[in-house]
C-alpha positions as CSV (number, residue, x, y, z in Angstrom):
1,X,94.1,29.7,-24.1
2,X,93.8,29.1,-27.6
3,X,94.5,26.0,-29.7
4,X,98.1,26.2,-31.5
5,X,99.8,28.8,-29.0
6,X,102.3,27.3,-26.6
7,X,100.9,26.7,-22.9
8,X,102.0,29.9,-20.4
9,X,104.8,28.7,-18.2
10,X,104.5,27.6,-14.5
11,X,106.8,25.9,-11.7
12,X,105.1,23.8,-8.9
13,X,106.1,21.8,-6.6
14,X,105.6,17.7,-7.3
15,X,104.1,16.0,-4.7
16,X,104.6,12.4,-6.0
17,X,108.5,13.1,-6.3
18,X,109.6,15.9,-4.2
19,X,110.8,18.0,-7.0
20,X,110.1,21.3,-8.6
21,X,108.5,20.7,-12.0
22,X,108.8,23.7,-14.8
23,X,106.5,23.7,-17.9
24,X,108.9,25.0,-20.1
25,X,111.7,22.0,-19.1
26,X,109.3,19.7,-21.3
27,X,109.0,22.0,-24.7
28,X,111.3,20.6,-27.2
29,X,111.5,17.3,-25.7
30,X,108.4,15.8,-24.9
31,X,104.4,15.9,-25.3
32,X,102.7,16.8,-21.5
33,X,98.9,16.7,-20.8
34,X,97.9,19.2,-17.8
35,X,95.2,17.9,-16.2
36,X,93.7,20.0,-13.5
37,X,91.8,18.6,-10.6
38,X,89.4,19.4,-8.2
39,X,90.1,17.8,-4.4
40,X,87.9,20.1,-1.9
41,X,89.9,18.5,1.5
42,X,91.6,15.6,2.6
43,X,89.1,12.6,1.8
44,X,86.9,15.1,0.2
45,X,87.3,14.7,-3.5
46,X,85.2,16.4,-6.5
47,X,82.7,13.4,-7.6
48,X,83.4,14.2,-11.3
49,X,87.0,14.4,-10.7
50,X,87.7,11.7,-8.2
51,X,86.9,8.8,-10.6
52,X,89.2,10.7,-13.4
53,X,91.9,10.6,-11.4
54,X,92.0,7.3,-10.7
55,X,91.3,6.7,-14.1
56,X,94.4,8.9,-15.5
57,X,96.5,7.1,-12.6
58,X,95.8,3.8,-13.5
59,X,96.8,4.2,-17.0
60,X,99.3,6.7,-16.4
61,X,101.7,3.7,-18.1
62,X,99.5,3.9,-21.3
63,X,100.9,7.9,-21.8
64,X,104.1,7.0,-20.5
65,X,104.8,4.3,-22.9
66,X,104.1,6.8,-26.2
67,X,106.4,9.5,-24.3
68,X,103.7,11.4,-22.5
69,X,104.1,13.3,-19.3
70,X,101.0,13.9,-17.2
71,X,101.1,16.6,-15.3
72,X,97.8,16.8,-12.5
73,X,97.5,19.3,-10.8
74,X,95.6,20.6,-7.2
75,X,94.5,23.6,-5.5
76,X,95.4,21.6,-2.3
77,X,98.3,23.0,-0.2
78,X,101.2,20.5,0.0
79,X,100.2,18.9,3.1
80,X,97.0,18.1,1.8
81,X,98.8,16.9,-1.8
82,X,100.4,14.3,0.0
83,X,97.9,13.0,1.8
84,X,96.3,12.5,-2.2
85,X,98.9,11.1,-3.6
86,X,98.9,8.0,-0.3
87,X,95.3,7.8,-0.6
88,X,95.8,6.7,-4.3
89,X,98.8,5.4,-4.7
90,X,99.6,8.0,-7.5
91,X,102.4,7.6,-9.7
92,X,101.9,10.3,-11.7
93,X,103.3,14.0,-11.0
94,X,100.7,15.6,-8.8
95,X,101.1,19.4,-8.9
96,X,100.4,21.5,-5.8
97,X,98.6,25.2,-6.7
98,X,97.3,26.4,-3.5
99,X,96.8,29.8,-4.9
100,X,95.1,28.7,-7.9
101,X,97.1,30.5,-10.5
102,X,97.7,27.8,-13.2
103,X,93.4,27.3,-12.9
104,X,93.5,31.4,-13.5
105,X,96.1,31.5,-16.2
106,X,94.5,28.8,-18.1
107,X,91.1,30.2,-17.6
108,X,89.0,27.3,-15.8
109,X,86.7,29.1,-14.4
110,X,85.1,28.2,-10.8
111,X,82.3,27.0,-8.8
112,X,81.3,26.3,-5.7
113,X,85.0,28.5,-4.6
114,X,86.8,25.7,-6.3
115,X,88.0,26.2,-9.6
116,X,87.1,23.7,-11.9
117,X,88.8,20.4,-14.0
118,X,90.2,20.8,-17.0
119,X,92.5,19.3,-19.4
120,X,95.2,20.3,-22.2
121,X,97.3,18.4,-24.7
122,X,100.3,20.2,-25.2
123,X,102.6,18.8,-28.4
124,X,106.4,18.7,-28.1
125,X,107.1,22.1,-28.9
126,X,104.3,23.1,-26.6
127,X,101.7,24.2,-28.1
128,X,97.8,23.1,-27.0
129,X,96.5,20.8,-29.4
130,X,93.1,20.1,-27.7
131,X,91.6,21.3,-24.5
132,X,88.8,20.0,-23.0
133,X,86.8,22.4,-19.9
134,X,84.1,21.0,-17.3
135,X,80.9,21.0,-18.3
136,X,78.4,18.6,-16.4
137,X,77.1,17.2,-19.6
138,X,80.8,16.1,-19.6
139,X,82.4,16.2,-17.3
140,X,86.5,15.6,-18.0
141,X,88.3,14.1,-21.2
142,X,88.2,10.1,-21.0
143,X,91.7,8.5,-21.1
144,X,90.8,7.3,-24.5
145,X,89.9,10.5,-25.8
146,X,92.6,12.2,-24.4
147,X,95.1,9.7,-26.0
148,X,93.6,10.0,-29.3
149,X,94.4,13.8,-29.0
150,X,98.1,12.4,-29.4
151,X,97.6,11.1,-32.9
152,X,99.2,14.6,-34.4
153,X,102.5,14.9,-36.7
């Protein structure tokens, strides 16, 4: 996915709120950052990922207050996505994609059979602004980074 076109389209069920969550209901109104997480099985969480999770959760305030949507999401099955989101208290959307097809479309990659973390700052209009892909010299975006990414006209 390149920088400036809009992010493909998806629908995915929301764990946190039992709802159905469409990409393209955001374009036009607000900004959405797609952050896609790794969670192996229940209680089994990716090291690098685990700690960004938390991370985006407990600031999940900090994007909501400058009209930011996050939008995590799994390659957990439902069941498994709920158990996540009572383990840590998310508020936060969390996205269930057991068959992997948002990691495909946006082009991840994989290891280990898991595909890997990523993240993607989508404007209003929704178009990616920055993205940032696992490498293990780093790892996922910082909540500080990824909020800077939000400083566009």
């Amino acid at each position: 996915m390149e920088l400036g076109y809009i992010g493909p389209d998806f629908q995915l069920p929301d764990i946190t709120h039992g709802t159905l969550v469409k990409l393209s209901d955001y374009r036009g109104k607000q900004p959405v950052l797609i952050a896609l997480t790794r969670i192996f099985t229940e209680k089994n969480y990716c090291p690098f990922c685990y700690p960004h999770m938390k991370s985006l959760n407990e600031n999940y305030e900090l994007f909501q207050n400058r009209g930011i949507e996050v939008l995590m999401i799994t390659s957990t099955d439902e069941r498994q996505s709920q158990i996540v989101v009572r383990d840590l208290s998310l508020k936060m959307p969390l996205l269930s994609d057991p068959t992997c097809r948002v990691f495909r479309t946006y082009k991840v990659g994989q290891a280990l059979g898991a595909p890997l973390p990523a993240q993607f700052v989508l404007d209003k209009e929704g178009k990616l602004r920055y993205k940032h892909l696992f490498s293990f010299l780093d790892h996922n975006a910082s909540v500080e980074k990824l909020l800077e990414q939000y400083n566009f006209s």
